[in-house]
N, C-alpha and C positions, 0 to 999 in steps of 0.2 A: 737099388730096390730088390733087385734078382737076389743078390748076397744076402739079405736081410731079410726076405723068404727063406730062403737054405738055412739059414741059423739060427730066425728066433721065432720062425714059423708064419705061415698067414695073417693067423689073427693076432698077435703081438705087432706085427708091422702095417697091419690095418688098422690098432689100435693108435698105434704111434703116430699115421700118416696123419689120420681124422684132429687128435688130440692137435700137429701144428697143424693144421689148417685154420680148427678154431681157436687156435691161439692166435695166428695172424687175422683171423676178422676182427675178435676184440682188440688186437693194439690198432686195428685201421679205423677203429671204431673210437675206440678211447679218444685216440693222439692220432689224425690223419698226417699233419704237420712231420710229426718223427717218422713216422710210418714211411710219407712218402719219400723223406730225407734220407733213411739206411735204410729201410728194407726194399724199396721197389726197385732204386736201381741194381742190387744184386736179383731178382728174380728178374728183373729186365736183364739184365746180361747172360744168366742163367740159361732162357729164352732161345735170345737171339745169338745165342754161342749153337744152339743148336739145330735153329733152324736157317741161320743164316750163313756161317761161317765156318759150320765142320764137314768133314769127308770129302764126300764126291760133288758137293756144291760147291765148296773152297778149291778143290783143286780143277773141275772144270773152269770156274772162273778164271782163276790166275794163268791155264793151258791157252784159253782163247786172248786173254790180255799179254800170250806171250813172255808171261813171266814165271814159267819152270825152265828146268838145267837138265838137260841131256848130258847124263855121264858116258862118258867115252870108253873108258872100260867096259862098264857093265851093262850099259844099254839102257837103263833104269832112268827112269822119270824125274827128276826130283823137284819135289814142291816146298816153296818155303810155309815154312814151319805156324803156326798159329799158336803163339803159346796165349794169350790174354785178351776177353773182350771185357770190357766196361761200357756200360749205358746208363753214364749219368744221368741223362733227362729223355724221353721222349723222342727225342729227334733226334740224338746225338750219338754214335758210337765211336769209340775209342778202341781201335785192334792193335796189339801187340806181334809183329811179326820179325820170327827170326830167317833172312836172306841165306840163300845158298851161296858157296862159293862159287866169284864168277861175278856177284851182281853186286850192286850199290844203290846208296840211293835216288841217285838221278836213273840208274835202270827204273826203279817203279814210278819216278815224275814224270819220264818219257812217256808212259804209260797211263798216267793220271786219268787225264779223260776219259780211256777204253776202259779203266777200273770203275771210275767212278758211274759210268751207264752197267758196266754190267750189276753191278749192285745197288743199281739203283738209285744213288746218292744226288742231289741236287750242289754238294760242296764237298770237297774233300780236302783236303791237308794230309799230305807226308813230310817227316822229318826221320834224323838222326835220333833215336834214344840211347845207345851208342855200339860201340862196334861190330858189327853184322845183328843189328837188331835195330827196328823201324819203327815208329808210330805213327798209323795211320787213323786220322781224324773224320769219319763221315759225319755229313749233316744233310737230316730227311725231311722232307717237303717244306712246306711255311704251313706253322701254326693259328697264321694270323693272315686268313685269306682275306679277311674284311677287317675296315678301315675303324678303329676305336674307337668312341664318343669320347668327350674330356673327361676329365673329371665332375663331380658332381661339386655346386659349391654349398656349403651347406647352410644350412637356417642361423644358427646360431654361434656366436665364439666357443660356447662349451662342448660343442660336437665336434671343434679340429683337433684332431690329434697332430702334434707335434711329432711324436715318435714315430707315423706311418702316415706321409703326406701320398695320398694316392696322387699315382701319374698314369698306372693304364694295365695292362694286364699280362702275367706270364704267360711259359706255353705251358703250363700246365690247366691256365685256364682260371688260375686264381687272379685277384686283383693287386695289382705290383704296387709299393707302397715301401716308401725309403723314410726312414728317419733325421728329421732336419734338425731337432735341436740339440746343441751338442755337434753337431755335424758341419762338416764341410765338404762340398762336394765338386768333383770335375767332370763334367760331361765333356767327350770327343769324338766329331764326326765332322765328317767332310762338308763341302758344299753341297748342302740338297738333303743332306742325310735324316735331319727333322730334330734339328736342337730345338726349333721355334716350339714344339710341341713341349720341349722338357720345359721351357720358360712359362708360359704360360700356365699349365697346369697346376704347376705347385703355388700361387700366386690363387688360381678359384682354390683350389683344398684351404687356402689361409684366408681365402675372402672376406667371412663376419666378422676379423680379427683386424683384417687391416680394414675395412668397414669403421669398427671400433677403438682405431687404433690404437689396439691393443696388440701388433706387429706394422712394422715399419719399413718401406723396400727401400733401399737405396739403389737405382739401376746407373750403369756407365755403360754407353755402346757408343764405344768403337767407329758403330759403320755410318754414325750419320743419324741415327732413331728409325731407320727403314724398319727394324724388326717391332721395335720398341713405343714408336711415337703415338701408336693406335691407345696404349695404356700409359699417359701422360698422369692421369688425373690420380692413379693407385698409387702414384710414385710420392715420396716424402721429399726426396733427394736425386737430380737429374742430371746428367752432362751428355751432349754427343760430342764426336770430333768436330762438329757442325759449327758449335757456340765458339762465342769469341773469347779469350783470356778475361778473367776473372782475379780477383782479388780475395786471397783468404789468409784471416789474422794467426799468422804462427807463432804467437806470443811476443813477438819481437817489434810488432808492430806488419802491417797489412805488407805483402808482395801478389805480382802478380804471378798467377802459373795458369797453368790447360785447367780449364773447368773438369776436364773427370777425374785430375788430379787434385783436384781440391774436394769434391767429392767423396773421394775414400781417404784423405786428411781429416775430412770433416769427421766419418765414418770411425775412424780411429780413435779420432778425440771425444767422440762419445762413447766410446768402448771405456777408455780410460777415466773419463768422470765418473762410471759404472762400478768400473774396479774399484774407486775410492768409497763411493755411498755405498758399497755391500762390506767393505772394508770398516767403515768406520759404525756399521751396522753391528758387526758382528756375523752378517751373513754367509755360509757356504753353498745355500741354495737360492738361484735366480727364481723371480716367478712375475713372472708377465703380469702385467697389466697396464692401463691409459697412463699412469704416472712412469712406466716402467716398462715400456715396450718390448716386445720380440726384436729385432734389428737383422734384417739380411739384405747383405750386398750382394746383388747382380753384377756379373761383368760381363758382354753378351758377345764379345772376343778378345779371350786373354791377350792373345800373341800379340795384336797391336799395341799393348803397353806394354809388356813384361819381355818384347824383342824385336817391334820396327818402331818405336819411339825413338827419340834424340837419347843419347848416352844419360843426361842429368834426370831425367823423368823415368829409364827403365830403372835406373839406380835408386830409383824414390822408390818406385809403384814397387820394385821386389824386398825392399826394405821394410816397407809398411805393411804390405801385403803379410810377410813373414811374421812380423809382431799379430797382425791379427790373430792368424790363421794356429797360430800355438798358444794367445791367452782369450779369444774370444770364447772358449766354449762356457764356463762358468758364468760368464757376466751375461749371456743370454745373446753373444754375437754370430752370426753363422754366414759363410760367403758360400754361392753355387755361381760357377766359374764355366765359361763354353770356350773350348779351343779346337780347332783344326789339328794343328800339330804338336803333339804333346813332349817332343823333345825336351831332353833338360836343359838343352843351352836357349830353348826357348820357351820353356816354363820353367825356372829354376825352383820355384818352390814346389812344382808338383806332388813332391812325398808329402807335404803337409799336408794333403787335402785327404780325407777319411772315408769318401764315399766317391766310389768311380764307375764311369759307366761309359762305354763303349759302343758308338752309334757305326754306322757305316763306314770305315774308314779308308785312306788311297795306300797306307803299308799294312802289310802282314807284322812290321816290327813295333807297329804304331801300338799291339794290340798288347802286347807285354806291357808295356810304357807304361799302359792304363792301369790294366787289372791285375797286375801281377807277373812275374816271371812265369813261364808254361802255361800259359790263360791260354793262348791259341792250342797249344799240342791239347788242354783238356777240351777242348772243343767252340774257343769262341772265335767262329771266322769270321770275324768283322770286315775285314778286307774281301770278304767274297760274299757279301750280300750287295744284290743288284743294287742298279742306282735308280729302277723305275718301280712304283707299286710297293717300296721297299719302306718307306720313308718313316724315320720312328722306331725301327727295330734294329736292338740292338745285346749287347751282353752286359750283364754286370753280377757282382760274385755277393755273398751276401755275408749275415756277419756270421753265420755259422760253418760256414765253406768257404775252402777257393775254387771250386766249381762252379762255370761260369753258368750262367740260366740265360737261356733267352725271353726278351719281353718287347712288348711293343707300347711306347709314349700313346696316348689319347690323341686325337688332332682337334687343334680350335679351328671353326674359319672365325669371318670377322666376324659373323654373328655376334658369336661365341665370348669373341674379345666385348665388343661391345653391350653384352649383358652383364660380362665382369663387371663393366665399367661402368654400368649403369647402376649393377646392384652392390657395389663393392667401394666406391669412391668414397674414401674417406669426409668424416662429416665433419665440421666444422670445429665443431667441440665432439669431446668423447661423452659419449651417455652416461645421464647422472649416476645413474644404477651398476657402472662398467663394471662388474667382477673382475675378479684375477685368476687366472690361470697356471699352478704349476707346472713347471718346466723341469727335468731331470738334468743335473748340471754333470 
């Protein structure tokens, strides 16, 4: 600014300041959406490069966290370097620091704790970015002091949007809201972390639809129906490990197998009838309706099929699994998938799933797994949100960045469930009147 008084004078650079200012109210004004996506978090960084992390604030910190180098020679201080702040969201800063020789960095993990108080951070992350050069992750308060309402379920089939099933709210304060058709998605979090909230939710967002069955759930849990058995009656399609062996016709004539593996057989083979009537249509666009259903498979824990099953069942379920999960999207088929541990040798098809989102989780490696390679170094600590007060928050990256955001799922009690169920149960027959719904393939 100084420079630019000395050379184009006052009022040319008071002309210039004013001209962007209200250039940036109107794009915030136009487009908040773009706005908040590239311009805030440079002015956020801008910011907090200045008020948090330069001069005699950066170096008293890291003096009292014991992390400057007494040169021996010269007697001289020396403080590592700050070359880079980035604040992509709200709560999250990204510092770029080059180490003195002498330190590493397990010197600033030692340290972590007394870093993270003196600046305040409630989570921090350091890594390697590489040699003598650090990335340090803070993450500032909870944006989500108080506990979300669910979703809202709406009146009508023609109010759901498929393209943004709301589940609950970012920290920026908007309403979060993921795209299911076309889509496939993996939720992973721990015990306790609040997958029950992701299941639920998207189920009222589709409510008048499966109401009208004009969408179709097909659920498989795993754990017995503990999560699940309260919404029996939404379901089109059921198995827990509970039930007893089952008998489903594999053209060959009937065997028996695990009822949840006959389920997403079942699952399959209406995917494929799908392909042929849009086939023999002439069709490249699905569109929902009673003759023509939405179709999503729940599975309410991956792992116990796709990696503690008997060998002939994990070798079915990732078999089938894999044909879904890369020709469902055109025919109007979509799976959301909850797993604990997102390993590839324990979710083998992991890549195929298109929408990820990362709840509480027990590794720091669990969180690449999910959202991408360097999802934690950009700031999603999964592994370091509590396990109490916590439940339902989590990261997930969107389709226009690999920036992770943080958000928090809605919570159902049973209430909650039980007006689903009371307002959402599918009717007997589909309404004479049932419109159709396009769906983007």
């Amino acid at each position: 600014m100084t420079a630019s008084v000395l050379e184009l004078g006052p009022v040319t650079t008071g002309s210039l300041a004013a001209s962007t200012l209200v250039a940036g109210l109107g794009w915030y004004r136009a487009h908040p959406e773009s706005f908040t996506r590239i311009a805030s978090p440079r002015l956020r960084s801008a910011r907090r490069r200045w008020t948090r992390y330069i001069g005699q604030s950066w170096r008293s910190t890291l003096d009292f966290c014991d992390l400057t180098v007494d040169d021996r020679r010269t007697g001289e201080v020396l403080v590592p370097r700050l070359l880079k702040v980035a604040s992509p969201t709200p709560s999250i800063d990204v510092v770029t620091v080059a180490i003195r020789k002498g330190q590493s960095v397990e010197t600033f993990r030692n340290a972590q704790a007394e870093l993270a108080s003196a600046l305040g951070a409630d989570a921090i992350s350091i890594e390697k970015a590489k040699p003598r050069v650090l990335t340090v992750t803070l993450v500032f308060g909870n944006p989500f002091e108080d506990v979300i309402p669910p979703a809202d379920i709406p009146g009508d089939p023609s109010e759901v949007d498929l393209a943004a099933i709301e589940l609950g709210d970012t920290e920026y304060g908007a309403v979060w809201t993921e795209p299911l058709a076309g889509q496939h998605w993996l939720i992973s979090g721990g015990t306790g972390s609040g997958k029950g909230s992701l299941l639920w939710n998207p189920l009222r967002a589709m409510g008048p639809m499966i109401r009208d069955r004009v969408a179709r759930i097909s659920m498989i849990d795993p754990k017995g129906g503990m999560e699940t058995e309260r919404g029996r009656p939404l379901f089109f399609d059921y198995a827990t490990s509970a039930d007893d062996e089952t008998e489903y016709d594999n053209g060959d004539g009937d065997e028996v197998v695990d009822p949840m593996l006959a389920v997403l057989f079942r699952f399959r083979d209406r995917m494929r009838e799908r392909q042929e009537q849009l086939r023999e249509d002439g069709l490249r666009k699905f569109t929902a309706s009673a003759g023509t259903p939405f179709e999503v498979l729940m599975i309410d824990e991956l792992m116990m099929l796709t990696a503690l099953s008997g060998r002939r069942t994990v070798s079915e379920v990732n078999r089938v699994l894999a044909e879904i999960l890369t020709q469902g999207r055109a025919a109007g088929y979509a799976v959301i998938a909850y797993v604990q541990e997102p390993a590839k040798d324990i979710v083998p098809v992991r890549d195929l799933f298109t929408r990820r989102i990362s709840l509480r989780t027990g590794a720091a490696s669990f969180v690449d797994m999910v959202l991408g390679e360097g999802a934690r170094d950009r700031g999603a600590l999964a592994d370091e949100i509590p396990e109490t007060g916590c439940e339902g928050i989590g990261y997930r990256t969107s389709e226009t960045s690999r920036q992770p955001i943080r958000v928090r799922a809605g919570y159902s009690t049973d209430d909650d469930i039980d007006e689903l169920v009371r307002l959402c149960t599918p009717a007997d027959e589909p309404p004479a009147d049932s419109n159709v719904y396009p769906i983007a393939a």
